[in-house]
TIVO-646308 format. One line per 2 residues: number of its first residue (from 1); for each residue x negated, y negated, z negated of C-alpha. Coordinates in steps of 0.5 Angstrom, whole numbers, plus 500, padded with zeros to 3 digits. Example, Ala and Ser with C-alpha at 12.3 -4.5 7.8 and 13.67 -1.06 7.14 Angstrom:
<rs>
1> 475,509,484; 473,502,486
</rs>
This chain:
<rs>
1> 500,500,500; 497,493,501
3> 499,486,501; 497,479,498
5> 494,480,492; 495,473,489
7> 502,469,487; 506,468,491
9> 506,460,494; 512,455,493
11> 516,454,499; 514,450,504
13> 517,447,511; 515,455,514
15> 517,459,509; 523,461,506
17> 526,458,502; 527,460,493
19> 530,459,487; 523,456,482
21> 526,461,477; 526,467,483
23> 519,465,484; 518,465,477
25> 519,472,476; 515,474,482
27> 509,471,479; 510,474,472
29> 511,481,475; 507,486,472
31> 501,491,476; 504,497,474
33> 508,503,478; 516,501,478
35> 522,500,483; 525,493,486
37> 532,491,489; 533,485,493
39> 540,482,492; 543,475,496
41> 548,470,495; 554,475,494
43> 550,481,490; 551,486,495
45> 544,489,495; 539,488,501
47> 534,493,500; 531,498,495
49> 524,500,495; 518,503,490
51> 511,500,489; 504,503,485
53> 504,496,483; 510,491,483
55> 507,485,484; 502,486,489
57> 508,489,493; 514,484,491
59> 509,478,493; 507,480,500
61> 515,479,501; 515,472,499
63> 507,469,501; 508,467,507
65> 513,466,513; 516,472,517
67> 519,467,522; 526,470,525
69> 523,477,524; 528,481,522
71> 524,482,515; 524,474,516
73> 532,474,516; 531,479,509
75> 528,476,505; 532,469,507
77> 538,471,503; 534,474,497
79> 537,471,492; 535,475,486
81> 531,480,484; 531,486,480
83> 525,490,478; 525,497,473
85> 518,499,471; 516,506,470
87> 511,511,468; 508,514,475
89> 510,514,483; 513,520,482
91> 518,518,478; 519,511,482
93> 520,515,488; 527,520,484
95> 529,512,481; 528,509,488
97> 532,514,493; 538,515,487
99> 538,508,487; 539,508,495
101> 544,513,495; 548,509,490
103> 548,503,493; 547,505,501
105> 543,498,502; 543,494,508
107> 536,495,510; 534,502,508
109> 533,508,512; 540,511,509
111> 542,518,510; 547,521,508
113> 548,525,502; 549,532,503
115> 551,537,497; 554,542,501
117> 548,547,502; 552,553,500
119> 548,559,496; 548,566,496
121> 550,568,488; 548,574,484
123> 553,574,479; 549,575,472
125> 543,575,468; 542,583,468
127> 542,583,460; 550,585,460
129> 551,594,459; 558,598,461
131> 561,601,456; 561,609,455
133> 569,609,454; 574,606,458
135> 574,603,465; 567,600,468
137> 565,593,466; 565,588,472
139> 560,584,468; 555,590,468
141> 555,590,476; 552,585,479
143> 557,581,485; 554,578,490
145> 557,572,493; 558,565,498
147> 557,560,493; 557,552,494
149> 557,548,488; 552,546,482
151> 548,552,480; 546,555,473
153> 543,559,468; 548,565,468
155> 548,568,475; 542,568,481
157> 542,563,486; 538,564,493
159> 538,559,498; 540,553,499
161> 542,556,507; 544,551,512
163> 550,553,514; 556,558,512
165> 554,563,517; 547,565,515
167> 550,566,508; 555,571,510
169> 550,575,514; 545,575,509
171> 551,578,505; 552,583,511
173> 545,586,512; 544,587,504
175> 551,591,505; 549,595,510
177> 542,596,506; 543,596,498
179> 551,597,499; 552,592,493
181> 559,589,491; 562,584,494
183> 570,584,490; 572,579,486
185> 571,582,478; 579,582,477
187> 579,587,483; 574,591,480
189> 576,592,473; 584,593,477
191> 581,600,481; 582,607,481
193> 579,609,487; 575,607,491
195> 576,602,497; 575,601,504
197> 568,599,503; 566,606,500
199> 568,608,505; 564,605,511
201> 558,606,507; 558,598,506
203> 558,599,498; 557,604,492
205> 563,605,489; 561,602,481
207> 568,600,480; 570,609,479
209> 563,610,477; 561,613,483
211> 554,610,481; 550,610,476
213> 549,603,472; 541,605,473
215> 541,606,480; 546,601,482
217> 541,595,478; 535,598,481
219> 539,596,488; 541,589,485
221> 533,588,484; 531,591,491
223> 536,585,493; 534,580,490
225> 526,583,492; 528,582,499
227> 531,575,498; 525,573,496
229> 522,575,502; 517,581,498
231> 519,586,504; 512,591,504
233> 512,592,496; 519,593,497
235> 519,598,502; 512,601,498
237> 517,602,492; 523,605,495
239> 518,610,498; 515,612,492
241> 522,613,489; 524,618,495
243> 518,622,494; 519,622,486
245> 526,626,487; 523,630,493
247> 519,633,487; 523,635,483
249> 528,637,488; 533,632,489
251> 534,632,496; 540,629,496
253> 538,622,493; 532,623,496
255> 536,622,503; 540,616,500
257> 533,613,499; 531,616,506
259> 537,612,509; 536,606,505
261> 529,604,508; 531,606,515
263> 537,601,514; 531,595,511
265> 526,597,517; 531,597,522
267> 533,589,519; 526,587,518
269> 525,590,526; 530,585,528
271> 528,579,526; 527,574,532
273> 523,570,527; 517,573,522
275> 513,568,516; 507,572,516
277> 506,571,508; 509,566,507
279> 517,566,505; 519,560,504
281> 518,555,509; 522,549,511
283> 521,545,519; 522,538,520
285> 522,535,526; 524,527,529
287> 526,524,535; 527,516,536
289> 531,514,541; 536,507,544
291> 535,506,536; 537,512,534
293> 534,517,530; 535,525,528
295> 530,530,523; 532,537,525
297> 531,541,519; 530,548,521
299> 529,554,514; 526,560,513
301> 528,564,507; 526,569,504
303> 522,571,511; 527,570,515
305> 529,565,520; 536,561,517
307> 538,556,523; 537,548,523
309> 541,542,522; 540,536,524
311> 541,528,521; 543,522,523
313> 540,516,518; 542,509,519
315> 539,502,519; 532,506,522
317> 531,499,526; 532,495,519
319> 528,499,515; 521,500,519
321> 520,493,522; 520,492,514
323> 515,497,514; 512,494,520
325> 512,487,517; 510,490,510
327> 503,493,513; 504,499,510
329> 499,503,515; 500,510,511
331> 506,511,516; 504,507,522
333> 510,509,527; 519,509,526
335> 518,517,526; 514,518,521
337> 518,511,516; 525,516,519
339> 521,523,516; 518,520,509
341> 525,517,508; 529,525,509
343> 523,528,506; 524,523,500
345> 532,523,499; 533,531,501
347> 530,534,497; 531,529,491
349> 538,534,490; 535,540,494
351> 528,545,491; 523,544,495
353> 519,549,499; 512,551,498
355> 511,549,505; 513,543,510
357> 511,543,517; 513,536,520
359> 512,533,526; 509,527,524
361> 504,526,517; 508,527,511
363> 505,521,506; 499,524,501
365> 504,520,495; 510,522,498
367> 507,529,497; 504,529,491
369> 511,526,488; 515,532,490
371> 509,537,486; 510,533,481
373> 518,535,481; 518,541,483
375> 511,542,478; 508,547,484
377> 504,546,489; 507,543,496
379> 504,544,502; 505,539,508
381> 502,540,515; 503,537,522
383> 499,540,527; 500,548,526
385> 498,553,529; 501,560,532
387> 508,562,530; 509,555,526
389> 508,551,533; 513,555,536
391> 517,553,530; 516,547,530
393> 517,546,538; 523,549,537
395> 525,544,532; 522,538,536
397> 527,541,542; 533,541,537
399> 532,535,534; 531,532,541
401> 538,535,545; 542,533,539
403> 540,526,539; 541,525,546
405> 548,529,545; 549,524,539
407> 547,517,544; 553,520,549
409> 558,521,545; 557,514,543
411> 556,510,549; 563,514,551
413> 566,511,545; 563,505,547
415> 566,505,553; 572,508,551
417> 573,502,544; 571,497,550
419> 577,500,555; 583,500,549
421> 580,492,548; 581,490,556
423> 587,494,556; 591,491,551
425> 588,485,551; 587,485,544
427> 582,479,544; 576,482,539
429> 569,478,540; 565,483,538
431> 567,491,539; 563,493,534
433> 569,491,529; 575,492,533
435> 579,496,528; 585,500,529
437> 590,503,523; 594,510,525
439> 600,511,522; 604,519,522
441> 608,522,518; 608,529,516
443> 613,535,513; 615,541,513
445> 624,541,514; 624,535,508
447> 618,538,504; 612,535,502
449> 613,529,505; 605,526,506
451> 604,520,511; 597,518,513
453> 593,512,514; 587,514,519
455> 582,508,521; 578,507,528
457> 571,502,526; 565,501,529
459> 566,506,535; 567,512,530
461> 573,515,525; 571,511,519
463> 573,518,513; 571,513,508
465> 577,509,509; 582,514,509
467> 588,514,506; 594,519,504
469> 602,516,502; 606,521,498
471> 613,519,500; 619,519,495
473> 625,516,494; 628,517,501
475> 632,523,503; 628,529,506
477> 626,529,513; 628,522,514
479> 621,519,519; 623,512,519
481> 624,511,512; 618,514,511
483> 614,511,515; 617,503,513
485> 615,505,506; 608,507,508
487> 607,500,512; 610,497,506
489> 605,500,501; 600,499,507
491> 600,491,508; 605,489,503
493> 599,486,498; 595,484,505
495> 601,479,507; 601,476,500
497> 594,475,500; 594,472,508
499> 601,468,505; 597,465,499
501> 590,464,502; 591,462,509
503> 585,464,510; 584,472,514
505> 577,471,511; 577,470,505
507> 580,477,504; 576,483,502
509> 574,489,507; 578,493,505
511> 585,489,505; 583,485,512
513> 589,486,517; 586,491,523
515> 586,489,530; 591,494,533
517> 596,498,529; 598,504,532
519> 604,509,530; 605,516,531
521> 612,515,535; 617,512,540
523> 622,505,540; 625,508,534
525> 618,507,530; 617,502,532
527> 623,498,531; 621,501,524
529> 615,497,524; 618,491,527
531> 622,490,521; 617,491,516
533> 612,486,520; 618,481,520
535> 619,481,513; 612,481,510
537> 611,475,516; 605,478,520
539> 603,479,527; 608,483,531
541> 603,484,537; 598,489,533
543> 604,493,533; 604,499,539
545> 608,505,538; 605,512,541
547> 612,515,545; 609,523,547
549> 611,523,555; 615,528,559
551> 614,535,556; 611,532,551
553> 603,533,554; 597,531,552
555> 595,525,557; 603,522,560
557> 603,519,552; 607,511,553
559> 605,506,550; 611,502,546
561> 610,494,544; 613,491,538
563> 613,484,540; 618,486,546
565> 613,487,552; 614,493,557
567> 612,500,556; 606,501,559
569> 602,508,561; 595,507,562
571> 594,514,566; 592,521,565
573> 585,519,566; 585,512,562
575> 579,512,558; 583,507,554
577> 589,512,553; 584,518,550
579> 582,514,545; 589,512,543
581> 590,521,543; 584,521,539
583> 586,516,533; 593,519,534
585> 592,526,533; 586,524,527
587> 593,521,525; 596,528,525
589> 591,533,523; 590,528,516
591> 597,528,515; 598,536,516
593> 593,538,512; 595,533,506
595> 602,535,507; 601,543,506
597> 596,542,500; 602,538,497
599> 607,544,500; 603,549,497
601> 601,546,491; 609,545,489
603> 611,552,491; 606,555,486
605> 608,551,481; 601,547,480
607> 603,541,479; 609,542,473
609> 605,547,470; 599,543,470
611> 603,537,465; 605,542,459
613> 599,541,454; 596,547,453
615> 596,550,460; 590,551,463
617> 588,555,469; 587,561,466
619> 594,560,463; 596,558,469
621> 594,564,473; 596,568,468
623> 602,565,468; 604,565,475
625> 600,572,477; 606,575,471
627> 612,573,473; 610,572,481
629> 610,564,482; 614,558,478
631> 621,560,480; 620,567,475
633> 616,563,470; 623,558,470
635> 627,565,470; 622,567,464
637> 625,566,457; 621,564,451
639> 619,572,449; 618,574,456
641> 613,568,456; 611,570,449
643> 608,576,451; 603,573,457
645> 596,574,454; 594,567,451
647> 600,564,450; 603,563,444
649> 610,563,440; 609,555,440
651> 607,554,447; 611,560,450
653> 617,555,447; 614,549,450
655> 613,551,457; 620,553,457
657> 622,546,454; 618,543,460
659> 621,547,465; 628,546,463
</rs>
């Protein structure tokens, strides 16, 4: 890291200029290891970033004039300064990327925050024992499970796998392998004779006995053993075994052994991939192009080749001039500034491999951080050879293809967002904030009713900004009293502010009026709309109601006008129209997933069951699964109720209350 090393120098004609109280604060800074965070005027924060000493690093920023670089625009809204001090560069770089995933500045590198790796789980600590009498305890045989989620102590987790697929056929292969359980515990301790999975050899049987707790526990620790990658003492193992019963004669088990190592050599034979001796590595490869980035993030688990995926981070631009700017010559180029933000934020929540293959060099205080959290020794290499070059080059291939998939995606958004504006003249300057709000309603004969908001900014669906509407009060299976209701609660304390302000831009973000609202629906919708925009006072033009075409098929869609212009079909082809279809059909897809998760959630009872006190989800479950769903629960009475295991007279009596 370099920079100035004296004061920062008062403001001049050619400098930015400050507070003398915000320069007062640069100069006294400390030479110490610590985390800073520039704010402007609003207090939204500007940029996070780390430093071996503070003051050399915050001083650099003020000492002299950036001109109308982008950095230059940065620190002319640095209005405040924050400063945290710690004890060592490890920790200022977890402080630092905590800090950037909370608070998403403007001009950093942001990737977003991904917590689903899914895991394959092995249920237990191996310390629980079956019982001589009575039915197997599920406890005592380990399950092997997909498991998405925070980890802990009481079962073994491997992993984390890219995507959901590679843990399930992980789970396949060490089924047809080591034939471990796979049935949820309550399934189990419910057997009397063995399943279809016995049958076709994908399971020992544990659940009637049909294997000994020895046995089947040494077959959970030859899985774990291949998990982790440890093949050839594996197979060593299992042949002595087999040689062991061959001894003494029993050929059978000596056979299932046998069978077991053809099984594991035919898997290992079959690996298109191979780590040589190491187990876990992670391949990291980057593409910078028209502004955009992508880090392809291939995995190698246990010596076995898992997949890729790739990521998008944002403010790549922003963030590298600052680097630029700043001097910091251990990371010359955008990439490597793209890789050494992935490598920090990433494995922030995610365990770090022993080995890291890049495309470009990982930064020695990057690194030297990560062994210091993960208390091991992590390699990083950039120019490898053999099988990890054509790892890595098949990583640079994937990271290149899925960004040039992403830069067509976008322009076509782009044109797409530019031929809605044009065609319905809706008189945006700058297409990067047109915002478009969809409206559907959703139900099942009455039941359930959702409504959806879905929000189209920036070229792209905006999830974030998603809303849902539970609709009540209106009989089942009216769409216009649904849809008024919705609009209402939608913009009702929009049209407040707007009346009351004058001013649209005095609003916030969240509650600023779009530029075009569209409704799933023909004239009577959109006559609803009208109604609703009339009385709370706002624009009727940003009303188009989205009328299905003759048969109802995809691309004959009429456009229906609140303010009384004629309907208007843009054409099969019209790049405007497929636009409208997408924000449309998101419009729907929300609302049915929102309005079968309510369905659902009544029909089970869920949402009554879930007001009594007393009635966790355990009891709930027990409940339900008793009397067959929430309808026998209400026929129950208190002493059918009584006899559930866990609930009491008292309870028993309050349920029945609750549900009466």
């Amino acid at each position: 890291m370099t920079g100035p090393q004296n004061d920062p120098v008062p403001p001049t004609a050619d400098t930015p200029r400050h507070s003398p109280e915000l320069l007062a604060q640069v100069a006294a800074l400390p030479s110490l290891p610590g985390v800073y965070r520039y704010y402007d005027e609003s207090g939204n924060v500007l940029y996070v970033g780390k430093a071996r000493h503070l003051k050399k690093r915050v001083s650099s920023y003020f000492a002299r004039d950036h001109g109308g670089t982008r950095i230059g625009h940065m620190v002319g809204k640095i209005a405040r300064l924050d400063t945290t001090v710690v004890r060592s560069e490890a920790e200022a770089l977890i402080l630092e990327n905590n800090l950037i995933k909370q608070l998403a500045p403007k001009y950093n590198i942001l990737f977003r925050d991904d917590k689903s790796y899914p895991y394959l789980k092995i249920t237990g600590t191996g310390h629980a024992r079956d019982s001589a009498d009575g039915p197997p305890r599920p406890e005592a045989y380990a399950r092997m499970a997909y498991y998405r989620g925070s980890t802990d102590k009481r079962h073994r987790y491997f992993g984390p796998y890219p995507g959901a697929w590679a843990v399930k056929e992980t789970i396949q292969l060490l089924q047809k392998v080591f034939r471990l359980r796979t049935c949820e515990d309550t399934v189990f301790a419910n057997r009397t004779r063995p399943c279809l999975l016995y049958q076709i050899k994908r399971c020992t049987g544990p659940c009637v006995r049909l294997i000994s707790e020895a046995d089947y526990a040494a077959d959970v620790a030859h899985a774990e053993q291949f998990l982790r990658g440890e093949t050839q003492d594996l197979l060593h193992k299992l042949e002595q075994r087999m040689m062991a019963h061959a001894e003494v004669l029993e050929f059978e088990q000596a056979a299932d052994i046998r069978n077991q190592i053809a099984a594991l050599s035919r898997v290992l034979h079959q690996q298109a991939v191979e780590v040589g001796g190491d187990a876990d590595v992670d391949i990291l490869a980057v593409k910078v192009q028209g502004g955009r980035a992508c880090v392809n993030l291939a995995m190698v688990r246990g010596g076995r080749h898992l997949g890729d995926r790739a990521y998008f981070p944002s403010h790549v631009e922003d963030a590298h001039a600052i680097a630029a700017e700043r001097g910091d010559d251990e990371l010359p180029t955008v990439e490597a500034q793209v890789l050494d933000a992935f490598i920090a934020q990433h494995y922030l929540n995610v365990p770090a491999p022993s080995q890291l293959i890049a495309s470009e060099p990982v930064s020695a205080s990057l690194l030297k951080a990560l062994c210091d959290k993960e208390d091991c020794k992590i390699t990083a290499t950039h120019a490898p050879r053999g099988q990890r070059r054509v790892w890595l080059e098949m990583a640079t291939q994937n990271a290149a293809l899925q960004l040039a998939r992403l830069l067509a995606e976008e322009g076509s958004q782009q044109a797409r967002t530019r031929a809605l504006a044009e065609a319905l003249d809706l008189g945006v300057e700058n297409l990067d904030d047109l915002r478009v709000e969809c409206f559907d309603i959703s139900h099942t004969a009455g039941e359930a009713t959702q409504a959806s908001c879905v929000v189209f900014q920036g070229h792209r669906m905006a999830s974030g900004e998603y809303r849902r509407y539970k609709i009540e009060g209106i009989t089942g299976g009216d769409d216009y009293a649904a849809m008024r209701q919705v609009l209402e609660r939608r913009y009702g304390k929009i049209a407040e502010a707007l009346h009351e302000q004058g001013d649209a831009e005095a609003l916030t973000r969240a509650a600023r009026m779009p530029d075009l609202v569209l409704v799933d629906g023909g004239k009577g919708q959109v006559a609803m709309a009208r109604e609703v925009f009339e009385r709370l006072g706002l624009n009727l033009s940003l009303i188009v109601g989205v009328e299905k075409g003759e048969g109802r098929k995809v691309g004959l869609e009429e456009l229906v006008f609140a303010d009384g212009r004629e309907k208007v079909y843009l054409g099969r082809d019209s790049a405007a129209l497929m636009l409208i279809a997408q924000i449309r059909d998101e419009a729907h897809r929300f609302a049915i997933t929102g309005m079968r998760a309510q369905r659902a959630k009544v029909r089970v009872g869920g949402s009554r069951l879930e007001e009594i006190p007393g009635v966790g989800p355990r009891k709930r479950a027990r409940l339900l699964q008793r009397f067959g769903g929430v309808r026998g629960v209400e026929a129950a009475s208190v002493e059918d109720l009584a006899t559930v295991d866990g609930i009491s007279r008292a309870l028993a009596e309050e349920i029945y209350r609750a549900l009466h």
